[in-house]
C-alpha positions as a Markdown table, in Angstrom:
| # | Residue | x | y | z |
|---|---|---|---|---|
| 1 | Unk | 12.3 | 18.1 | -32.9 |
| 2 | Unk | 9.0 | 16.4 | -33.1 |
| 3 | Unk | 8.0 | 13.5 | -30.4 |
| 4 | Unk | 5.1 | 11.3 | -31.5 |
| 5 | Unk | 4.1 | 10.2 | -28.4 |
| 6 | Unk | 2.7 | 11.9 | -25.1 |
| 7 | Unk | 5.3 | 13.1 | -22.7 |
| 8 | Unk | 4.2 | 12.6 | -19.2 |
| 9 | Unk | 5.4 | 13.4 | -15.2 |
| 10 | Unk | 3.3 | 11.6 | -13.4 |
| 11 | Unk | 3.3 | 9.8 | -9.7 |
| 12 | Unk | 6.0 | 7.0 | -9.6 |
| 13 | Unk | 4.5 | 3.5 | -9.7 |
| 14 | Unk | 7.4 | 2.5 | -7.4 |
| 15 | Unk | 8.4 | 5.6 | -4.6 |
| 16 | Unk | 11.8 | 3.3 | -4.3 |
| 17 | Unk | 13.0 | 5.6 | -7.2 |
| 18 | Unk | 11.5 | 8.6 | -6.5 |
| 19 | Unk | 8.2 | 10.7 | -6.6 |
| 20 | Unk | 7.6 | 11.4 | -9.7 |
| 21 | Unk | 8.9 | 10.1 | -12.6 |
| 22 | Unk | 9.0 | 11.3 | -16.5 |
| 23 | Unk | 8.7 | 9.3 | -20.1 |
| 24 | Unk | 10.5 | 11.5 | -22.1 |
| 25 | Unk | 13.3 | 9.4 | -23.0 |
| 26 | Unk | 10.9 | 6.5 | -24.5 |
| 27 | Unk | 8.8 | 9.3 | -26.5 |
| 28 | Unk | 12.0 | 10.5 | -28.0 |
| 29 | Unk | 13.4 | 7.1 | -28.9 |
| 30 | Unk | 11.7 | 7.5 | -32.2 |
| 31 | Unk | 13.2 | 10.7 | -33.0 |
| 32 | Unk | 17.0 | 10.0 | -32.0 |
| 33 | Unk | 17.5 | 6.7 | -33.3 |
| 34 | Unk | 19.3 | 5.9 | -29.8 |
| 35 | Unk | 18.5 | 3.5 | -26.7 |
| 36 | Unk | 15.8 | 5.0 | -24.2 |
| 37 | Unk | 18.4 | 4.0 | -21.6 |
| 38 | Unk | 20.6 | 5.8 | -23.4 |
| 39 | Unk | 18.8 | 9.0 | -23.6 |
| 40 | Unk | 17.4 | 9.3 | -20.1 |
| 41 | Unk | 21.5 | 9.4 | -19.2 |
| 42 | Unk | 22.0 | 12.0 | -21.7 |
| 43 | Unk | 19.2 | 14.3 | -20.3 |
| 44 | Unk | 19.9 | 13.9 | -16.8 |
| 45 | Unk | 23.8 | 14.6 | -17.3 |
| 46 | Unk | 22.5 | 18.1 | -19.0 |
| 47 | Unk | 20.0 | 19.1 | -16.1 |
| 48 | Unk | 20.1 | 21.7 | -13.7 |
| 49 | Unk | 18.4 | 21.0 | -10.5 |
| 50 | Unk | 17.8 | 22.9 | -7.8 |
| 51 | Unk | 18.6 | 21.1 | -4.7 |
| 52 | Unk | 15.6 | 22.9 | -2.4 |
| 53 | Unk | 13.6 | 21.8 | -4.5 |
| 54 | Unk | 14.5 | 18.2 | -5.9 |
| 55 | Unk | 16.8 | 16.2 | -3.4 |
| 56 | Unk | 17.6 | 13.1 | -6.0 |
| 57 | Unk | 17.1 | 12.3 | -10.0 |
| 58 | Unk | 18.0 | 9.0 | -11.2 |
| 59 | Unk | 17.5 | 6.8 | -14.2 |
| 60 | Unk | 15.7 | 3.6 | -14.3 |
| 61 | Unk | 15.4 | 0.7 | -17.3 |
| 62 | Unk | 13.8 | 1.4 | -19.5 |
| 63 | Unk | 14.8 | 4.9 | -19.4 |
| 64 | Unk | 13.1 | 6.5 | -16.9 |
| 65 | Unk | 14.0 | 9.6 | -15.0 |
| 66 | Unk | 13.0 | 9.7 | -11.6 |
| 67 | Unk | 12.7 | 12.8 | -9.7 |
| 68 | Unk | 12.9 | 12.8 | -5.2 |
| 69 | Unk | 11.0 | 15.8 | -4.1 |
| 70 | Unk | 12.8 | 17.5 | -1.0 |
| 71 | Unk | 11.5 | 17.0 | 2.4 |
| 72 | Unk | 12.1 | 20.5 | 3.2 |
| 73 | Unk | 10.0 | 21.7 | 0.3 |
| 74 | Unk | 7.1 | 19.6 | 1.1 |
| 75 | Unk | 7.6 | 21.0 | 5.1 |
| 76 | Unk | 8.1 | 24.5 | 3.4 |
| 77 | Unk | 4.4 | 24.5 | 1.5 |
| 78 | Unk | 2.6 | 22.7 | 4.1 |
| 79 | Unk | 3.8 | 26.0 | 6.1 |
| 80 | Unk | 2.7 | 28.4 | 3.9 |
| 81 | Unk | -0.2 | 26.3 | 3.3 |
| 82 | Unk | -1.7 | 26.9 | 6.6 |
| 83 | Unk | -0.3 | 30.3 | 7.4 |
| 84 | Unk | -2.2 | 31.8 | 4.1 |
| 85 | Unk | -5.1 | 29.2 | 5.1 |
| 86 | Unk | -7.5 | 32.2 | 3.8 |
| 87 | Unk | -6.1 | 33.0 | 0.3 |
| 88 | Unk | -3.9 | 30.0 | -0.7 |
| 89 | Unk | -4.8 | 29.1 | -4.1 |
| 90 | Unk | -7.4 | 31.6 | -4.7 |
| 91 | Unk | -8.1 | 33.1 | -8.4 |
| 92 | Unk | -10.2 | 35.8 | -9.8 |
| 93 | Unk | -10.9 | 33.8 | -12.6 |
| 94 | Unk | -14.5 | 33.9 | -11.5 |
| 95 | Unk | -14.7 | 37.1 | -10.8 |
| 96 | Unk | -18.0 | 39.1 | -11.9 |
| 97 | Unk | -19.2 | 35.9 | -13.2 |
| 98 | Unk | -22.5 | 33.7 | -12.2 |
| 99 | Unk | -22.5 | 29.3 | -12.0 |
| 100 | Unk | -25.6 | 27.5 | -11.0 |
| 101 | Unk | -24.8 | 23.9 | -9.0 |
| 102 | Unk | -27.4 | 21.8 | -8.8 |
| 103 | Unk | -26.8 | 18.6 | -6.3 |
| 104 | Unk | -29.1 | 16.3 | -4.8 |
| 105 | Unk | -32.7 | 17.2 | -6.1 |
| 106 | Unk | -33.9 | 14.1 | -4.8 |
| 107 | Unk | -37.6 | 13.6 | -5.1 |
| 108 | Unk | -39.5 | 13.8 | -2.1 |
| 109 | Unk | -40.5 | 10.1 | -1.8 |
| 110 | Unk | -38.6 | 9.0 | 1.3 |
| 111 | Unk | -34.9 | 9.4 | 3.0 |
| 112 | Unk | -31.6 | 10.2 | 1.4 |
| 113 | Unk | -29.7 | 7.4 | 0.7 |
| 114 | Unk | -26.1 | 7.4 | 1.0 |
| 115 | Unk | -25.9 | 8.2 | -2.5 |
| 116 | Unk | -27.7 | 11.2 | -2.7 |
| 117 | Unk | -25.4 | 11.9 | 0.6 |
| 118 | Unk | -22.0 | 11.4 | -1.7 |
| 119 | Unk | -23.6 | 13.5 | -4.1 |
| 120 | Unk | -24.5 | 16.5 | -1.6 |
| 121 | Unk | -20.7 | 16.5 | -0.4 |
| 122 | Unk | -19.3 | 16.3 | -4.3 |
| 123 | Unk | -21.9 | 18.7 | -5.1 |
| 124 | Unk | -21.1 | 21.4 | -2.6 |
| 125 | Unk | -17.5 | 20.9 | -2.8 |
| 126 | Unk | -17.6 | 22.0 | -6.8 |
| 127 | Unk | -19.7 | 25.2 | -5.0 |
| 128 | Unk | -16.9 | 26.1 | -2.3 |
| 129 | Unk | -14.4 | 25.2 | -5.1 |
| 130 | Unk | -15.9 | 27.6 | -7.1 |
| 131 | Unk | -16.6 | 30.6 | -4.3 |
| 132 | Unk | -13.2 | 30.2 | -4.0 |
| 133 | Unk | -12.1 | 31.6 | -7.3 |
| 134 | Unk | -14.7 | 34.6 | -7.2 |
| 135 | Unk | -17.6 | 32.8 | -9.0 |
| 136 | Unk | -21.0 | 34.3 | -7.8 |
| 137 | Unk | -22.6 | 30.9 | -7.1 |
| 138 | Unk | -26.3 | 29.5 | -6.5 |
| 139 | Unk | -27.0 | 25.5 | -4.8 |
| 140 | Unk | -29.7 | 24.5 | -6.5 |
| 141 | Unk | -32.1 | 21.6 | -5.5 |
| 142 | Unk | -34.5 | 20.4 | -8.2 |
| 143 | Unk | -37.1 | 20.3 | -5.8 |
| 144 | Unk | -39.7 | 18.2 | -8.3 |
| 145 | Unk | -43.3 | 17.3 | -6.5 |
| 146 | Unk | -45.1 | 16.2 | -9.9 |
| 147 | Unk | -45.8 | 13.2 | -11.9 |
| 148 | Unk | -45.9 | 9.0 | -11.0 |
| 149 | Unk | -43.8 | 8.9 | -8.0 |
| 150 | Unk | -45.8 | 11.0 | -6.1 |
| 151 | Unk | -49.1 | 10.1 | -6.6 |
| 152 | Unk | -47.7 | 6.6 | -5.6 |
| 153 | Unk | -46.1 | 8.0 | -2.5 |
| 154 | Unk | -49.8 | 9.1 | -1.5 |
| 155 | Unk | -51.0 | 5.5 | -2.7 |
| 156 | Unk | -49.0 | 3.7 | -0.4 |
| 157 | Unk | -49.2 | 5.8 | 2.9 |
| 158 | Unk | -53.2 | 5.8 | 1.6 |
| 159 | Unk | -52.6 | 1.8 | 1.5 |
| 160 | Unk | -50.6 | 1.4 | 4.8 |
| 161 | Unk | -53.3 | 4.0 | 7.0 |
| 162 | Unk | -56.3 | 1.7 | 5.8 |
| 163 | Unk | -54.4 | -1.5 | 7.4 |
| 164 | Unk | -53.8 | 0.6 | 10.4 |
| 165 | Unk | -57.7 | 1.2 | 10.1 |
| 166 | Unk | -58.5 | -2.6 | 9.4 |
| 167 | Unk | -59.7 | -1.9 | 6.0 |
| 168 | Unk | -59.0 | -3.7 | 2.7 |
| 169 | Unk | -56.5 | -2.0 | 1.2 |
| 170 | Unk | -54.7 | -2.5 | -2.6 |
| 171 | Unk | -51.0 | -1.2 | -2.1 |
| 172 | Unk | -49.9 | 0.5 | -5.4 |
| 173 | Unk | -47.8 | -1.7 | -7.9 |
| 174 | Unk | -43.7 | -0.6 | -7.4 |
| 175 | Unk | -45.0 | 1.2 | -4.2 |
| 176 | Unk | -43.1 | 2.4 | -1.6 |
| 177 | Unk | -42.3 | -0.6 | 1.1 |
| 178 | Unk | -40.3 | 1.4 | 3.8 |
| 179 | Unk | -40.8 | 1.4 | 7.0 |
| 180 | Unk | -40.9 | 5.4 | 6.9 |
| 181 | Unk | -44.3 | 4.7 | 5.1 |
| 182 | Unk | -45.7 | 3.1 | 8.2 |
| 183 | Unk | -44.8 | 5.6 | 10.0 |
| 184 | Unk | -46.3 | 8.7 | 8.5 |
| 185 | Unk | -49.7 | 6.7 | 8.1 |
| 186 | Unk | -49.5 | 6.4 | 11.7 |
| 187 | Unk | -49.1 | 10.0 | 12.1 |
| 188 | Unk | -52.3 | 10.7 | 9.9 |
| 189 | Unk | -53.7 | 8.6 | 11.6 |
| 190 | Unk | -52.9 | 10.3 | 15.0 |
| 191 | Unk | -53.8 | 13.3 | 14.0 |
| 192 | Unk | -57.2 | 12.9 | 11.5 |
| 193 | Unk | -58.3 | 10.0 | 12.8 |
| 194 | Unk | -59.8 | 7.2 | 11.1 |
| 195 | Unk | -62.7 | 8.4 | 8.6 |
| 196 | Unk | -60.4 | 9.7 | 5.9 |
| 197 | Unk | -60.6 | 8.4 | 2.6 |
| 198 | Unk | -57.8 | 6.6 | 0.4 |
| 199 | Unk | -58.5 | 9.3 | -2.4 |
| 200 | Unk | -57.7 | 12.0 | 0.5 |
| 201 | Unk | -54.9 | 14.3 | -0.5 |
| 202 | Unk | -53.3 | 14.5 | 3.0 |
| 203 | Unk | -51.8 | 11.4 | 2.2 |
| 204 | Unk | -50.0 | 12.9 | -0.4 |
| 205 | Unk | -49.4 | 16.4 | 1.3 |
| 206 | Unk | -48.2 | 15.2 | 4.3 |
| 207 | Unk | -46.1 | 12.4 | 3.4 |
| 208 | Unk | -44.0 | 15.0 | 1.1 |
| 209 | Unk | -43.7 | 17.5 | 3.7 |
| 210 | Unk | -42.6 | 15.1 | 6.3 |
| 211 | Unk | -40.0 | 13.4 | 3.8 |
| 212 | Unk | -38.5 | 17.1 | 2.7 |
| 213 | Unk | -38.3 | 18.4 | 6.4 |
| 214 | Unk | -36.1 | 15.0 | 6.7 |
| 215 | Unk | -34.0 | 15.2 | 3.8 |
| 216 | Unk | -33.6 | 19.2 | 5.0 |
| 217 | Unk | -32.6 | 18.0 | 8.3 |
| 218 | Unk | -30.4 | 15.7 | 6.9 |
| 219 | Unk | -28.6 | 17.8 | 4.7 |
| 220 | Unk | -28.1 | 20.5 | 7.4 |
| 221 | Unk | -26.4 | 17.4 | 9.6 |
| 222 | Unk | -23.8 | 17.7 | 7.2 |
| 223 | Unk | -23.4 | 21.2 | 6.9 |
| 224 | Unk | -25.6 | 21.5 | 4.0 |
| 225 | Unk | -27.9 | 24.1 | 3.5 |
C-alpha cells in the first residue's frame, strides 16, 4: 500500500484528546478511496493497546487518532530515570572516536555578552551530550588576538589613557566606547604612570589580558572551563 503523504505522531495541538496524536488516516485517504473519519475508526477498532502503557485512544474529525499516555508510565520512567541517573540513555556509539566543539571564541575585545553566554551553555551541552555516548571530546576556544579589532582595542584604551593624562587624543573610528575601556586605561595608568606613548604596546597587551582573564572568569562562573 503506498501513502503519498508523510505519516506523523506528533504532540497533540489540543491535550483535551490526548498526548499525542497520529495523521495516518488523512495520508491514507488517497489510497482507500474512503472518509478520513472513516478510516481512523477502522484502525482504531483493529488496535491492540497495551493499557500500562496507553490509558485512552480516540478519534477526532477529521480523522485523527489520539493517543493518552498512562500516568503510571510517565511515574514509572521518571523512576527509573533517576535511579539509573548515571547510565540512562548512554550509547557507545562514540566509542574510540574523537569530536572537536568549538563554542564561544570570542575575540578578546571586551566582556561576554549574553550571547556569547547562550552560546557557551549550547556549546558545552553538545560536549556533555556527546561524553555521554563515549565520544573522546575537546572544547575548543578560537582564541584569535590578530588583525583590526585588536589594534583598535589598543587604539582606544591608547585614546582613553591620554584624556586621563590631559592630552589631545584622536579616539579610533568604530572604537571601543565601553566603560571597561576607561577602566583598564586607568589601570595603566596606575601602574606606568603618565609618560607612555599612544604607539605603546601595553595598551594593547594589557587590555587583552585583562579582557580574557574576564571572559575566563566568566565562563568558569558558569561552570565552564
Amino acid at each position: 500500500m503506498e501513502i503519498n503523504e508523510n505519516v506523523l505522531v506528533e504532540k497533540s495541538a489540543n491535550t483535551d484528546f490526548g498526548d499525542f496524536s497520529s495523521n495516518i488516516s488523512m495520508a491514507l485517504t488517497k489510497t482507500l478511496r474512503k472518509n478520513p473519519l472513516e478510516i481512523a475508526e477502522m484502525i482504531q477498532s483493529e488496535l491492540t493497546i497495551d493499557k500500562e502503557i496507553i490509558s485512552e485512544h480516540s478519534v477526532t474529525p477529521p480523522g485523527f487518532l489520539n493517543f493518552r499516555v498512562a500516568k503510571s508510565f510517565y511515574q514509572e520512567t521518571v523512576t527509573h530515570i533517576i535511579t539509573s541517573a548515571d547510565t540512562y540513555g548512554r550509547t557507545d556509539i562514540g566509542k574510540g572516536k574523537k569530536a572537536n566543539v568549538e563554542f564561544v571564541s570570542a575575540n578578546p575585545t571586551g566582556p561576554l555578552t549574553v550571547g556569547h553566554g547562550r552560546q557557551a551553555v549550547l556549546g558545552d551541552t553538545i560536549a556533555n551530550i556527546l561524553e555521554w555516548h563515549r565520544y573522546d571530546v575537546t572544547r575548543e576556544y578560537y582564541y584569535n588576538d590578530a588583525g583590526r579589532q585588536m589594534r583598535i582595542l589598543g587604539q582606544s584604551v591608547a585614546a582613553r589613557y591620554l584624556d586621563q593624562v590631559g592630552q589631545e587624543s584622536d579616539f579610533p573610528e568604530d572604537g571601543y566606547e565601553g566603560e571597561y575601556i576607561k577602566t583598564i586605561a586607568n589601570e595603566i595608568l596606575d601602574q606606568h604612570g603618565d609618560g607612555l606613548s599612544p604607539e605603546d604596546k601595553i595598551f594593547r597587551n594589557y587590555a587583552e589580558e585583562l579582557i580574557f582573564a574576564d571572559i575566563k572568569k566568566t565562563l568558569k562562573t558558569i561552570g565552564i572551563n
